[in-house]
C-alpha positions in Angstrom: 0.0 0.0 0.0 1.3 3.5 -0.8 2.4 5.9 2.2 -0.4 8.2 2.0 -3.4 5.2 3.0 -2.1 4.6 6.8 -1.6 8.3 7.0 -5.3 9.4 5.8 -6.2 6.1 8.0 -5.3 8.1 10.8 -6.4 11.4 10.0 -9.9 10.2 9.6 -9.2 8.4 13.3 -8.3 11.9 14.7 -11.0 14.0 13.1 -13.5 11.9 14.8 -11.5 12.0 18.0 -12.3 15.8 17.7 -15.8 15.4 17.1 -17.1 12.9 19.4 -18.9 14.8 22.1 -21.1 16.3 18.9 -22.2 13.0 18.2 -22.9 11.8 21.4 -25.3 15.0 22.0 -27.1 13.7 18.8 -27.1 9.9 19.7 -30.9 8.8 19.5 -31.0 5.7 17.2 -31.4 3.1 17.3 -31.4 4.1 21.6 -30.8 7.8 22.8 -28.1 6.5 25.2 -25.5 9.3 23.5 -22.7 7.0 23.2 -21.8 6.8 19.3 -19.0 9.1 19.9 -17.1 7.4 22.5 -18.0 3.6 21.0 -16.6 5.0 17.6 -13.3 6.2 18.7 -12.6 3.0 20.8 -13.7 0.6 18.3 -11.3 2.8 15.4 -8.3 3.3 18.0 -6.3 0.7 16.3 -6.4 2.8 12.7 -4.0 5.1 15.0 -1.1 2.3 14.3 -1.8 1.9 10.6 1.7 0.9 9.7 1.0 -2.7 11.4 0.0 -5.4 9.4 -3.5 -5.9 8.1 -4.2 -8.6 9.2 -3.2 -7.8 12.9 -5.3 -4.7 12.4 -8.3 -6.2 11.1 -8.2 -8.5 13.8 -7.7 -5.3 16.3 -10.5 -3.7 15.2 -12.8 -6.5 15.4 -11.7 -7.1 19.4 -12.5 -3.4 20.4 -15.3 -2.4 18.0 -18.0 -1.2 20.8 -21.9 -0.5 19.9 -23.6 -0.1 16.5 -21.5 2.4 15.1 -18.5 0.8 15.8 -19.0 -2.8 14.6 -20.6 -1.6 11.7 -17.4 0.5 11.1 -15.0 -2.1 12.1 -16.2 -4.2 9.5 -16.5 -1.9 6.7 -12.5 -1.3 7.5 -12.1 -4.8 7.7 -12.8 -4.9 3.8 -11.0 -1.2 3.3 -8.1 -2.2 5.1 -7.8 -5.4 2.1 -6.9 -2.9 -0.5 -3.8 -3.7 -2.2 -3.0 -0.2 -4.2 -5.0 3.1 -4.2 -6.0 1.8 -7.5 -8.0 -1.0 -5.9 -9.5 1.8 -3.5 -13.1 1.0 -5.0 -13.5 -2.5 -4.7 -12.4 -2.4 -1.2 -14.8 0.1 -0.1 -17.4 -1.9 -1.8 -16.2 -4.9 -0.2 -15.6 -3.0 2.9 -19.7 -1.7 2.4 -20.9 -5.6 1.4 -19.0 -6.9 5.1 -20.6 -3.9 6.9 -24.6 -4.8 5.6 -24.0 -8.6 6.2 -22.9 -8.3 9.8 -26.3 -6.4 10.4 -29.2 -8.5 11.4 -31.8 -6.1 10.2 -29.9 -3.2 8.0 -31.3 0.3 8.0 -31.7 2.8 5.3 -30.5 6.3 7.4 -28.1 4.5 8.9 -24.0 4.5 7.7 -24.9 2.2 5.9 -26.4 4.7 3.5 -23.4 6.6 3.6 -21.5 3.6 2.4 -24.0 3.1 -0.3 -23.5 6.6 -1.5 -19.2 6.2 -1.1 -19.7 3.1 -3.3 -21.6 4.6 -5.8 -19.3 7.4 -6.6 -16.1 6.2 -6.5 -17.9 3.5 -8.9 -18.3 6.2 -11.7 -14.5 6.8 -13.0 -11.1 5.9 -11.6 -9.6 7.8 -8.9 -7.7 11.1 -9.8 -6.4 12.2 -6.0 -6.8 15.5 -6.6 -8.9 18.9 -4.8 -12.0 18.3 -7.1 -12.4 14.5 -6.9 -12.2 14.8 -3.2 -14.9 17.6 -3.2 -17.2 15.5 -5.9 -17.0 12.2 -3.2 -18.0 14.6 -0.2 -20.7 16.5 -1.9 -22.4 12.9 -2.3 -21.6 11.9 1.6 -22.8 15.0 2.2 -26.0 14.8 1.1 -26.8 11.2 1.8 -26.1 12.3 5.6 -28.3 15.0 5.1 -31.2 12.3 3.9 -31.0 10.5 7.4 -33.5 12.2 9.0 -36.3 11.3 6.2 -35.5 7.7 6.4 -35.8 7.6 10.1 -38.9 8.7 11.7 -36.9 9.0 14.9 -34.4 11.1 13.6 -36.9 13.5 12.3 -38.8 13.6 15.2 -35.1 14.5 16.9 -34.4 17.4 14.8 -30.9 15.6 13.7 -28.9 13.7 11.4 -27.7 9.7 12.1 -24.7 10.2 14.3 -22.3 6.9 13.0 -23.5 8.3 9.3 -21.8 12.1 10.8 -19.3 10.3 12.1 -18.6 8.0 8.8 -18.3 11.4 7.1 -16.5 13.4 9.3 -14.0 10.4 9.2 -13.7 9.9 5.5 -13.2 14.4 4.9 -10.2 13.4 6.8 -9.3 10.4 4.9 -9.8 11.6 1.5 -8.1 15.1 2.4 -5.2 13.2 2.6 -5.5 11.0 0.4 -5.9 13.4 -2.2 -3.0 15.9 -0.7 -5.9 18.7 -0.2 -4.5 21.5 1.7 -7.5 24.1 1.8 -8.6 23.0 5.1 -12.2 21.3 6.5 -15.7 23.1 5.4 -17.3 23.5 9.0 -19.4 20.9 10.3 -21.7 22.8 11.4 -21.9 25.0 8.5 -22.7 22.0 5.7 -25.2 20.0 8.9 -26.7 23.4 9.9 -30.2 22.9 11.6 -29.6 19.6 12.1 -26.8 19.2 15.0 -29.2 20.1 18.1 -32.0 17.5 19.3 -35.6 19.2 19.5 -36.1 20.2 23.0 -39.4 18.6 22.7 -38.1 15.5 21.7 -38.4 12.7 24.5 -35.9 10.0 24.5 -37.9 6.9 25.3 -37.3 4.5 28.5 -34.8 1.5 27.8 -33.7 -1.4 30.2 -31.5 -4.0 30.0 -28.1 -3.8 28.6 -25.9 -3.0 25.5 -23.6 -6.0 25.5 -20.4 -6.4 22.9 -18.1 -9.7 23.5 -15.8 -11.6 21.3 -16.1 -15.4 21.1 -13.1 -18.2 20.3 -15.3 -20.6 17.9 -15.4 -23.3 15.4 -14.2 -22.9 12.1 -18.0 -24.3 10.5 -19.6 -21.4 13.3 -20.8 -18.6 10.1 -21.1 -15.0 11.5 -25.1 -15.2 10.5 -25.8 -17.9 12.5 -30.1 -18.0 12.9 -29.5 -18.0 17.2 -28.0 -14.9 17.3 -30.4 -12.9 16.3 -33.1 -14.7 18.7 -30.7 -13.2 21.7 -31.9 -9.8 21.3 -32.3 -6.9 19.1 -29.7 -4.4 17.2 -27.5 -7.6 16.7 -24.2 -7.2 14.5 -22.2 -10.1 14.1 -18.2 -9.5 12.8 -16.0 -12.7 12.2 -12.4 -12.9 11.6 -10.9 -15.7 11.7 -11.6 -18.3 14.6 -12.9 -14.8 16.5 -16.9 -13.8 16.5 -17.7 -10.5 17.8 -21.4 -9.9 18.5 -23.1 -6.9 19.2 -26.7 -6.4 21.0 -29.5 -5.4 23.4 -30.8 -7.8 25.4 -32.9 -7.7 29.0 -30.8 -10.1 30.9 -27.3 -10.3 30.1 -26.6 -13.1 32.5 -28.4 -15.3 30.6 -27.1 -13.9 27.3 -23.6 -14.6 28.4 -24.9 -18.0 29.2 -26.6 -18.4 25.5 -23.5 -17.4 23.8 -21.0 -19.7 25.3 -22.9 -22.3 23.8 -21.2 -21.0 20.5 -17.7 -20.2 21.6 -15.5 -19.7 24.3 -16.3 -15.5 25.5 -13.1 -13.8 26.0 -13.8 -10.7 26.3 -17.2 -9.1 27.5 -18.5 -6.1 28.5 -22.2 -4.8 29.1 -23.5 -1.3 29.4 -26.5 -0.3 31.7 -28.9 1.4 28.6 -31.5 2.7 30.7 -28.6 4.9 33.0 -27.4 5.7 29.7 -30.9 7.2 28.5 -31.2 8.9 31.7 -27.7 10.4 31.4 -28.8 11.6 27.6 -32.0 13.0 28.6 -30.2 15.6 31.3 -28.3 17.8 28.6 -26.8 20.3 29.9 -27.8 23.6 29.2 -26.4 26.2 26.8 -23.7 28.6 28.4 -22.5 31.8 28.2 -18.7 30.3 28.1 -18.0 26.8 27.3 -15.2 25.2 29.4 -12.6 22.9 27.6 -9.7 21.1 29.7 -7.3 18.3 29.1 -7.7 14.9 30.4 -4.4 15.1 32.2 -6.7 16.9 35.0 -8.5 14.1 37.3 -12.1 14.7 35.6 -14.1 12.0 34.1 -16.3 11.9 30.9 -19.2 11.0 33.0 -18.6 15.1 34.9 -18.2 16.8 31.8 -21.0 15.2 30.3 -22.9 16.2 32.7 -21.5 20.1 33.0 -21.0 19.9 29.3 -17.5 20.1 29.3 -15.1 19.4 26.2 -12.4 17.2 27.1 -9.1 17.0 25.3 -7.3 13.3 25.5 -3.5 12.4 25.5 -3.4 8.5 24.9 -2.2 5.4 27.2 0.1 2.5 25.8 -0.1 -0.4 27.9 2.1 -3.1 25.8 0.4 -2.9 22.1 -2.9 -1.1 23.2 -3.0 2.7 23.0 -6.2 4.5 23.8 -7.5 7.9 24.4 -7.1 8.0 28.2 -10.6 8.9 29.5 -11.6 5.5 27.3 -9.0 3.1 29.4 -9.8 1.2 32.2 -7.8 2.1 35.1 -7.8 -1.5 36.7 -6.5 -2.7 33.5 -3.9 -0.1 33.1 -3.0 -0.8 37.3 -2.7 -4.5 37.1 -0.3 -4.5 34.0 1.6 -2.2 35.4 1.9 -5.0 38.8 2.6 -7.2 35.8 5.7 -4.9 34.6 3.7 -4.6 31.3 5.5 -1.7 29.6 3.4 1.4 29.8 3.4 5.3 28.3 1.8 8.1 27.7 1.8 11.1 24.7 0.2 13.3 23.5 -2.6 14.0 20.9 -0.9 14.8 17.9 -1.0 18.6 16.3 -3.7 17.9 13.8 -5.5 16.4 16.3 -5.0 19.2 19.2 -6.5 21.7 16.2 -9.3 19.9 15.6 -10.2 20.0 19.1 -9.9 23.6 18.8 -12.0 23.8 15.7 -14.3 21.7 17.0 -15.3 23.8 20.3 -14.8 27.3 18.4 -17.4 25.8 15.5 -20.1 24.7 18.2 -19.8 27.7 20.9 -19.4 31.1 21.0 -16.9 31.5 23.6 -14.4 29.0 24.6 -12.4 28.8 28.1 -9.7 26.2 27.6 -8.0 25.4 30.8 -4.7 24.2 29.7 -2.6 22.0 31.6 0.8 23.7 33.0 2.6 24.4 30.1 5.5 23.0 32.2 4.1 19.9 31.6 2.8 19.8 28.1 3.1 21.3 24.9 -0.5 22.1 24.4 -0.6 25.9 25.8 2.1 27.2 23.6 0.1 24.6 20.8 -2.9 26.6 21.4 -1.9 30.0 21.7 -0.1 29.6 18.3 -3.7 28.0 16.8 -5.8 31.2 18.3 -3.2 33.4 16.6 -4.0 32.2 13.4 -7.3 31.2 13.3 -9.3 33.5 16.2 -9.6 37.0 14.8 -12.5 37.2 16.8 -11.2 36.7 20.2 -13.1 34.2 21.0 -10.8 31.3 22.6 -9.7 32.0 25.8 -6.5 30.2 26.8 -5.7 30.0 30.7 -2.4 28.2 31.6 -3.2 26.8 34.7 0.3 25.2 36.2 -2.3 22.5 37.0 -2.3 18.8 36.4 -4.4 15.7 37.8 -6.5 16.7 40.9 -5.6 20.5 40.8 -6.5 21.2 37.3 -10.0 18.9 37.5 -11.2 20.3 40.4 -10.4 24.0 38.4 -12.5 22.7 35.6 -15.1 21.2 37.5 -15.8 24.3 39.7 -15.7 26.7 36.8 -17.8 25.0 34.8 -20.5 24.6 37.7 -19.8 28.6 38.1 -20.6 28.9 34.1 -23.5 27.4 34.5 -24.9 30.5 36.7 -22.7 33.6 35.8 -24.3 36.1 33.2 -20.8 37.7 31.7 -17.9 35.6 30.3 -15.5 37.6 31.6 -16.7 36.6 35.6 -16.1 33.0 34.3 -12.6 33.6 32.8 -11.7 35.8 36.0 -13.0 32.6 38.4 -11.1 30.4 36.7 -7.6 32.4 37.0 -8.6 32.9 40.3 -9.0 29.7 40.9 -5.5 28.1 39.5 -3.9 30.7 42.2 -5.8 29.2 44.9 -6.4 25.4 44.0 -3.9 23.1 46.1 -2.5 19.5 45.8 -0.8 17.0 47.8 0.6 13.9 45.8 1.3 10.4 47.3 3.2 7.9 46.3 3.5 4.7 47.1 6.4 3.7 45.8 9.3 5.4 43.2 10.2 2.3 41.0 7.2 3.5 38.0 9.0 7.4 37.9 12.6 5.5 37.8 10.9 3.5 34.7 9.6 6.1 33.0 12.8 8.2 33.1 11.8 10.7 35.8 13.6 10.0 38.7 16.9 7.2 38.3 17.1 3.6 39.5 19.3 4.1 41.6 17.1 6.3 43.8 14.0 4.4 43.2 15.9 1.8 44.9 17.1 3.4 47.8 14.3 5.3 48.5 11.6 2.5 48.6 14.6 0.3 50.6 14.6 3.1 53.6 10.6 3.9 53.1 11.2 7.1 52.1 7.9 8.0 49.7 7.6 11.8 48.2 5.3 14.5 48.8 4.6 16.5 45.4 2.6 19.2 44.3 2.3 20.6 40.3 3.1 24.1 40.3 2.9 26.7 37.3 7.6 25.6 37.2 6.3 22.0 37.6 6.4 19.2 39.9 7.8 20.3 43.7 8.6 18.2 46.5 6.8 18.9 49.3 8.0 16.4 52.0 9.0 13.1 52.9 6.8 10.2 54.6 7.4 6.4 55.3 3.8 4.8 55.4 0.2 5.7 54.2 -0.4 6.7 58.1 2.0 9.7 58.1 0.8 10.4 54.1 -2.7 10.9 55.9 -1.5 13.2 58.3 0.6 15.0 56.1 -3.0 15.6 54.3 -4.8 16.5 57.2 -2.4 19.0 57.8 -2.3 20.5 54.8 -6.0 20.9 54.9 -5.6 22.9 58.2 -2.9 25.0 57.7 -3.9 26.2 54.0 -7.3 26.6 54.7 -9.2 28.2 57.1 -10.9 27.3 59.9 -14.6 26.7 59.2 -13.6 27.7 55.7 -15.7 25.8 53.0 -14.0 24.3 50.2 -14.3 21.5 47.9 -12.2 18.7 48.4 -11.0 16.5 45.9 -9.9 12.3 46.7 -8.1 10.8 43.9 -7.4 7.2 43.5 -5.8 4.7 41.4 -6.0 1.2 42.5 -6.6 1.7 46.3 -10.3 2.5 46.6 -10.8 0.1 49.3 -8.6 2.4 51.3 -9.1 5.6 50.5 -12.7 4.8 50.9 -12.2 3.3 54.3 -9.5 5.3 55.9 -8.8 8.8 54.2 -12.3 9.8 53.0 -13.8 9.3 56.6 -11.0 11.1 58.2 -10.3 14.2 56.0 -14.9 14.4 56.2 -14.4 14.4 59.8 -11.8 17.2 59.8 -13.4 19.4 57.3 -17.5 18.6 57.7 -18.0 21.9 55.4 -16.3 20.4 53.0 -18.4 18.6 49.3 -15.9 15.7 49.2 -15.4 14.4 46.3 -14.0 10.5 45.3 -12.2 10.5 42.0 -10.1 8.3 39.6 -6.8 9.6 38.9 -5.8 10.8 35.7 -4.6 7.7 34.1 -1.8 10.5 32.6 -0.8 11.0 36.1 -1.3 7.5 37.5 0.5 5.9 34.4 4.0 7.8 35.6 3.6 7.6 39.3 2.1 4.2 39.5 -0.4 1.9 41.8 -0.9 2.8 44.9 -0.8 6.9 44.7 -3.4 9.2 46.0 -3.8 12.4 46.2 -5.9 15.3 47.6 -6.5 18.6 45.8 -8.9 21.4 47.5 -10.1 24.5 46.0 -11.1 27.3 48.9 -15.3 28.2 47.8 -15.6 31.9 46.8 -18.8 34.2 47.5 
């Protein structure tokens, strides 16, 4: 295959990276459980390392395709991924279309699937030229079979919106065939060409679901075919992928013990996972409402998806690598990450790339009016100076605010947490953007580890140390400042790291003061739930305590067994 295929493959990965949250506010088929997003940019994370193998990808993308939009994309890549030259880029797609509507068990029109329909149909109508007007003629088409969605699905029309995995589908393949055809005059605005058709009614009324949204991947027999008449009596919006000895099935089903318990009667499972869809239809149906400011952070700050969902928050990933699987970091499991780190399972972290960072940017300064991006210290990252340089060229407006906090993990969530809940009330912009530098002066953080040998193998602090200082107990005390990490002290157990807490609470606070504390965990919930979370509440009972994960950026350098505490002082 030419260089430029695994290259566009990725592009189109990070465009919808930039995009997901859109297509998780217009989620409502075939269930409004606002999750198309985040399933398509797991089950497409493997596109990221393009230059492997395709066979190793195919089979990648099979294991950690998630929901309806994702299988169905998985497989239509599975066929893409075949092509041999750029030449050949036709029949894969239509192979890649022909895999996509067989592993359905009751296709759609309205769907991605009619966005396939339509990609097949063009490129079918002359060879390929690669050039600025072949790549406009192909997205004219996707274009306007997106824009058909809504009249082929009663639902959608009822919604107000366009199919999300047929958005998606598109807003992947403007990146793919950018590249592919060397296209340098830049993206027409999403929500320019979907105008009028990216916002769900308010009066529409996402229906009540149960039960759950299960995906697994079975080990079968080589006679098992991916079609096979008992799937599809397991539940409804089935998809069935095979690859290989592997089956991957996709659907809804009431009771998913019992589903587990049908399935193995075709395969060995290996890998499960089932979502609750009626918490997920609850979560959709509390939108958050439309601000004067909308907040943007990074993920490096301890604040979940399931928050800024919530406060309608925009958050910008840097990617985990634990041994071949890389991820978006709000998307990884942190027991997973924690136990292969136990295991010595090689593990790092880095950042988004550039295109992707300035789709992120694009992305918020398309949908909102004004944009508050609390960046992570820049002593940190590269993304401040990334996005200062961005605004300067594309912001004439002043519209995208940039706010270097000198945060990371607890400090810089609890900052985006608090000024987003302050945006939800405040009347001016300007109050919000003050709050928030306000608040990186005043937010605090205390760091503990449990043990130095994950810094000594990532390259922060040496061996040599590591070894020493876990032999004689000794376990830092850091804080990130605006000039980076600073030690703060020196403790031998997780007794004296509580103490250390609980005196930090007292002398940096006031007494009486209210504040919001902040809890961070990575694999020690047990005790943080048992031992510091009762203590620090009974110290500071005006306190809102709050029990969070780690950023998995954070706990993939300083390891298991690190907590942390971050408080942020309340302001009239």
């Amino acid at each position: 295959m030419e260089t430029p295929f695994p290259q566009a493959l990725i592009a189109g990965f990070e465009r919808i990276a930039a995009w997901a949250d859109l297509l998780d506010e217009i989620n409502v088929f075939p269930v409004a459980d606002g999750d198309t997003g985040r399933n398509l940019v797991v089950s497409l994370s493997p596109l990221r390392q393009a230059a492997r193998g395709r066979k190793r990808l195919i089979r990648e993308l099979l294991l950690s395709a998630r929901g309806n939009s994702g299988n169905i994309a998985a497989r239509f890549f599975s066929g893409l991924l075949l092509a041999g030259s750029l030449p050949d880029l036709a029949g894969a797609v239509r192979q890649g279309r022909d895999r996509a509507r067989q592993a359905v068990n009751d296709p759609k029109p309205g769907t991605m699937l009619t966005v396939l329909d339509a990609l097949t149909e063009v490129l079918d109508e002359g060879p390929p030229t690669f050039d600025g007007p072949w790549r406009e003629r192909i997205l004219r088409r996707l274009e306007a079979a997106v824009l058909s969605t809504p009249e082929l699905l009663p639902k959608l029309k009822a919604a107000g919106v366009v199919d999300a995995g047929a958005l998606g589908l598109f807003i992947y393949l403007d990146g793919f065939f950018s590249l592919l055809a060397g296209d340098g005059r830049g993206f027409r605005p999403v929500t320019e060409i979907f105008k009028g058709f990216l916002k769900v009614a308010p009066a529409f009324s996402a229906e009540g679901e149960t039960g759950c949204c299960v995906d697994t991947v079975l080990r079968v027999e080589s006679e098992f075919g991916d079609q096979s008449p008992g799937l599809s009596a397991l539940g409804e919006s089935v998809v069935a992928l095979r690859e290989g000895d592997y089956l991957k099935v996709h659907l809804h089903t009431q009771d998913s013990q019992k589903t587990r318990e049908d399935l193995a009667a075709f395969g060995k499972v290996i890998r499960w996972s089932a979502d609750d869809l009626g918490a997920q239809v609850r979560s959709f149906r509390r939108r958050p409402a439309e601000q004067f400011v909308h907040v943007m952070t990074d993920a490096a700050g301890s604040i979940s998806r399931g928050i800024t969902a919530e406060l309608g928050v925009t958050i910008l990933d840097s990617y985990i690598t634990v041994g071949e699987c890389s991820l978006p970091e709000t998307h990884f499991h942190p027991e997973e990450l924690y136990a292969a780190m136990r295991r010595g399972v090689k593990v790092s972290t880095a950042q988004a790339s550039v295109f992707e960072r300035h789709e992120h940017y694009r992305s918020a300064l398309d949908r909102y009016p004004r944009v508050l991006y609390l960046c992570v210290g820049s002593a940190f990252t590269g993304n401040f100076a990334e996005a200062v340089a961005w605004r300067q060229q594309h912001d004439r407006e002043g519209r995208f605010t940039i706010v270097d906090s000198g945060a990371a993990s607890g400090r810089l969530g609890l900052l985006a947490l608090s000024t987003a809940r302050f945006a939800r009330k405040a009347g001016d912009p300007e109050e919000v953007i003050r709050f928030a530098r306000e608040g990186a002066e005043s937010c605090r953080e205390y760091v503990f580890l449990d043990t130095l040998r994950y810094l000594a193998a990532g390259g922060r602090l040496s061996r040599t140390g590591a070894f020493f200082g876990d032999m004689f107990r000794m376990k830092p005390v850091i804080s990130p400042f605006a000039d980076g990490a600073r030690k703060m002290g020196v403790v031998r157990n997780r007794r004296e790291q509580l103490q250390f807490a609980l005196d930090k609470l007292s002398a940096d606070l006031d007494r009486n003061q209210r504040a919001i504390v902040m809890i961070e965990y990575t694999d020690n919930l047990a005790w943080v739930t048992q031992k510091a979370q009762p203590e620090i509440a009974r110290r500071r009972p005006e306190a809102e305590i709050i029990l969070h994960p780690m950023s998995l950026t954070s706990g993939a350098h300083m390891g298991p067994g690190t907590w942390a505490v971050a408080f942020l002082p309340e302001r009239p």
